[in-house]
Backbone as CSV, one residue per row, in Angstrom:
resi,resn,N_x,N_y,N_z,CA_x,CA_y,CA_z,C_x,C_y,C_z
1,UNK,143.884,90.549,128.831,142.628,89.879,128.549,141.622,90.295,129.614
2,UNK,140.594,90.324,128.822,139.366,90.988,130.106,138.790,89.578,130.885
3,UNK,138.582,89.567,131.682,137.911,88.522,132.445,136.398,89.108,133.068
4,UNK,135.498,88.193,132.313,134.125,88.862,133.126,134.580,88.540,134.483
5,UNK,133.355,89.243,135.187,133.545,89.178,137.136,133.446,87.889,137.705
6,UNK,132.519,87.008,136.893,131.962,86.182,137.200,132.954,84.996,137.242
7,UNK,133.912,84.982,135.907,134.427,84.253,135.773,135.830,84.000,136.844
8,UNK,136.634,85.339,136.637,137.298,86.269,137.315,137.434,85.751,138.955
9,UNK,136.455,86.040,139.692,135.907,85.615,141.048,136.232,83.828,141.040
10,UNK,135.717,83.125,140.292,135.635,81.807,140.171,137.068,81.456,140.121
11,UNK,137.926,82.038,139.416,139.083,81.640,139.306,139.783,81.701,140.264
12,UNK,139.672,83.160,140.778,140.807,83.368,142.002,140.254,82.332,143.118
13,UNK,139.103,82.519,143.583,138.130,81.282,144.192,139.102,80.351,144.136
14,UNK,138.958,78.980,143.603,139.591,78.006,142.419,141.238,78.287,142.914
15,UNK,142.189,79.073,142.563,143.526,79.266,142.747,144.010,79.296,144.005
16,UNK,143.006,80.280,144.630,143.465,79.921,146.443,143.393,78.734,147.178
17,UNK,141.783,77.691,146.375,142.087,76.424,147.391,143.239,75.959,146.791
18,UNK,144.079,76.233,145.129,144.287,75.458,144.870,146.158,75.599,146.020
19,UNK,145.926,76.493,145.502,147.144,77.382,146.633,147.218,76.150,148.190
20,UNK,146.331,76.013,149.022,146.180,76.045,150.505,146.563,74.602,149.925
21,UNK,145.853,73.599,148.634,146.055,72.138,148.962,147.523,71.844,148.742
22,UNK,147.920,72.642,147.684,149.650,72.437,147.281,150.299,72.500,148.969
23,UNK,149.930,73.527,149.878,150.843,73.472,151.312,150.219,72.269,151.603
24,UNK,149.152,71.980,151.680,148.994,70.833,152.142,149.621,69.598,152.170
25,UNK,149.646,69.813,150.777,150.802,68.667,150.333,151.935,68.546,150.359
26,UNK,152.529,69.661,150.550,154.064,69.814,151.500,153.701,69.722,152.980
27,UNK,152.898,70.001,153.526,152.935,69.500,154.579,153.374,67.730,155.054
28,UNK,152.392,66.804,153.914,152.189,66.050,154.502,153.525,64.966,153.804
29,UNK,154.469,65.554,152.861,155.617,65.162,152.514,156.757,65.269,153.616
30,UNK,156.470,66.401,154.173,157.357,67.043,155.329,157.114,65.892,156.339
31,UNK,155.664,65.378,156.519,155.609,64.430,157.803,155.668,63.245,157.223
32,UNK,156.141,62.923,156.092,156.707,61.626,155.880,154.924,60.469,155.510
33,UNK,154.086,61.465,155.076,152.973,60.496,155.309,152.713,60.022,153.596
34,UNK,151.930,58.801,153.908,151.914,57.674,153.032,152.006,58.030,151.700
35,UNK,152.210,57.509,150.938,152.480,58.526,149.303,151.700,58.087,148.641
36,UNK,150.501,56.973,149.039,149.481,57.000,148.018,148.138,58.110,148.820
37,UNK,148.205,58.383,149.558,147.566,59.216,150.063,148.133,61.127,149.720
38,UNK,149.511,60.950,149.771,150.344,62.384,148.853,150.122,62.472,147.654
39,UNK,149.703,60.947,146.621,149.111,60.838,145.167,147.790,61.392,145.343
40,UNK,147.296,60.551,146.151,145.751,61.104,145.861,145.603,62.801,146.013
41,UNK,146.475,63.749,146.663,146.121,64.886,146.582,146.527,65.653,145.429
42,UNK,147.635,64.970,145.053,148.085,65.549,143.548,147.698,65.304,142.635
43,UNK,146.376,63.971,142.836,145.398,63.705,141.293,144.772,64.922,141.595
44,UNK,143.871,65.269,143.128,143.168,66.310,143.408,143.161,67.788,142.958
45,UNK,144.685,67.818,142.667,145.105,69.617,142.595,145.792,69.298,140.919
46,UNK,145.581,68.730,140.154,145.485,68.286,138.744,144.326,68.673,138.342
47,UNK,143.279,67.903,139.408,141.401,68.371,138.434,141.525,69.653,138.421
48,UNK,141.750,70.289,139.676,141.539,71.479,140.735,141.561,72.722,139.408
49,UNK,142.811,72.386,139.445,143.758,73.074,138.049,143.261,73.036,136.584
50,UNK,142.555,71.550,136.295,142.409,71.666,134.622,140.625,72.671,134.619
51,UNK,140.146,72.947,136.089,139.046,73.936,136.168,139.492,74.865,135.917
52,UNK,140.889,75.470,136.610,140.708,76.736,136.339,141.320,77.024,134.782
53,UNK,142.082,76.153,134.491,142.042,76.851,132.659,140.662,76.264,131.463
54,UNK,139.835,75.228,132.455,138.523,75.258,131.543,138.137,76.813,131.388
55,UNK,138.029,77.446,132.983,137.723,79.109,132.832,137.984,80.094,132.286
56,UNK,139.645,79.247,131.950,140.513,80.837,131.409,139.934,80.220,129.756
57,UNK,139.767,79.317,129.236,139.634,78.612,128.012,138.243,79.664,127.414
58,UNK,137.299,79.533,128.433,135.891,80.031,127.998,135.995,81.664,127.928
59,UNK,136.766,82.169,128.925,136.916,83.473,128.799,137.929,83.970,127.512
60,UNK,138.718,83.286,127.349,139.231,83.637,126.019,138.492,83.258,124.797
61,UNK,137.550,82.608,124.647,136.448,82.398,123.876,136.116,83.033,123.634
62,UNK,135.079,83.899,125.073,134.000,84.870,125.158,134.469,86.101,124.644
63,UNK,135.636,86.043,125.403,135.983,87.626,125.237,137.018,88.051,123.785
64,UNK,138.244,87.736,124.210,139.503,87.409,122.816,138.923,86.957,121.592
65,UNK,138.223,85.764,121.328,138.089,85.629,120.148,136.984,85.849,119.783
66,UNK,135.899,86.273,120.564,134.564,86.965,119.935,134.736,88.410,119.577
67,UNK,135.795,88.957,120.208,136.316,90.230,119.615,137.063,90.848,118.220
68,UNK,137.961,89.195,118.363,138.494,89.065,117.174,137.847,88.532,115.451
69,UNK,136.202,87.626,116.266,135.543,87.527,114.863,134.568,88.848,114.789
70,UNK,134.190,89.676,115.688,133.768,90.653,115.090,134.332,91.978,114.491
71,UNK,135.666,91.843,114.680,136.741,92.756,113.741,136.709,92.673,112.261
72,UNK,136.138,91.261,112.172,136.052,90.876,110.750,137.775,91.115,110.358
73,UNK,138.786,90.779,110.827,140.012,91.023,110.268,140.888,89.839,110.670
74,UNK,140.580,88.626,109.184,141.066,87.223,109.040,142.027,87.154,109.410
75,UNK,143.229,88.078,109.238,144.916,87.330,110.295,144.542,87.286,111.719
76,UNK,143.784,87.902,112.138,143.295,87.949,113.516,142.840,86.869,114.028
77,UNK,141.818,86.863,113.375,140.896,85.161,113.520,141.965,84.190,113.198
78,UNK,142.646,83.747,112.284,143.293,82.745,112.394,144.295,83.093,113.536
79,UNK,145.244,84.156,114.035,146.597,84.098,114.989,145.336,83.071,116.570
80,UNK,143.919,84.055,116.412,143.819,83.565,117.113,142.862,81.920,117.398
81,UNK,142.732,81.538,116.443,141.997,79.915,116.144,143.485,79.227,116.566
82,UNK,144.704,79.530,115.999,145.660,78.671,115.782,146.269,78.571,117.372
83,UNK,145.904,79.801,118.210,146.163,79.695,120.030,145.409,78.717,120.560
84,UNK,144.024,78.955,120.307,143.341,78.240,120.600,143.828,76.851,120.358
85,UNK,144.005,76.221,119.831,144.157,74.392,118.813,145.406,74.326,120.126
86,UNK,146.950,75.216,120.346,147.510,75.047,121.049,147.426,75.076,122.405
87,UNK,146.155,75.767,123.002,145.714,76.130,124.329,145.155,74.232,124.309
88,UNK,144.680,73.784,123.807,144.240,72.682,123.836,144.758,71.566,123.961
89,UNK,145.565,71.181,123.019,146.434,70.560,122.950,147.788,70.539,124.789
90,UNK,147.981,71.533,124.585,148.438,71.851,126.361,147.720,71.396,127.310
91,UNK,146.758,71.613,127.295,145.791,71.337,128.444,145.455,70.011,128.614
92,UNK,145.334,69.587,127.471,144.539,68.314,127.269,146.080,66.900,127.915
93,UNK,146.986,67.266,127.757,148.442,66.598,128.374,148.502,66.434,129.829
C-alpha cells in the first residue's frame, strides 16, 4: 500500500511515541507504581493507537480504494468495500 509522505511521516511520528510510552509503562510496572496511574497510561496508548489506524484507515481510502473505484472493475470494489466494513468493525472494539 502506498502511503502519501504526509501521512506516512505522521504515522511513524505517532508509533515511536507510541513505542517510548509502552516502555514507559513497563517501566512503571517494574517499579511497582500505582495501577490506576499504569491504567491511565494504557487508556493513553489506546487513543495513541486508534490515531494511528484513523491514518492507516484514510490512506487506504485515498489510495487502495480510490484506485480500485477508478479501475471501474466491480469484484474489486466490492473485495475492497467488504475490508473496509471489517477494518471498522476491528477498530471500532
Amino acid at each position: 500500500m502506498a502511503h502519501d509522505k504526509q501521512n506516512r511521516d505522521a504515522i511513524l511520528k505517532r508509533l515511536s511515541r507510541l513505542n517510548g510510552q509502552v516502555q514507559g509503562v513497563s517501566r512503571m510496572v517494574e517499579d511497582g507504581r500505582y495501577c490506576v496511574d499504569i491504567l491511565n497510561q494504557t487508556a493513553a496508548i489506546r487513543s495513541a493507537l486508534r490515531g494511528v489506524e484513523r491514518l492507516l484507515i484514510e490512506d487506504h481510502a485515498r489510495s487502495c480504494m480510490e484506485d480500485a473505484i477508478q479501475s471501474g472493475d466491480q469484484d474489486r470494489q466490492r473485495v475492497m468495500f467488504r475490508e473496509v466494513v471489517e477494518l471498522m468493525e476491528k477498530v471500532r472494539d
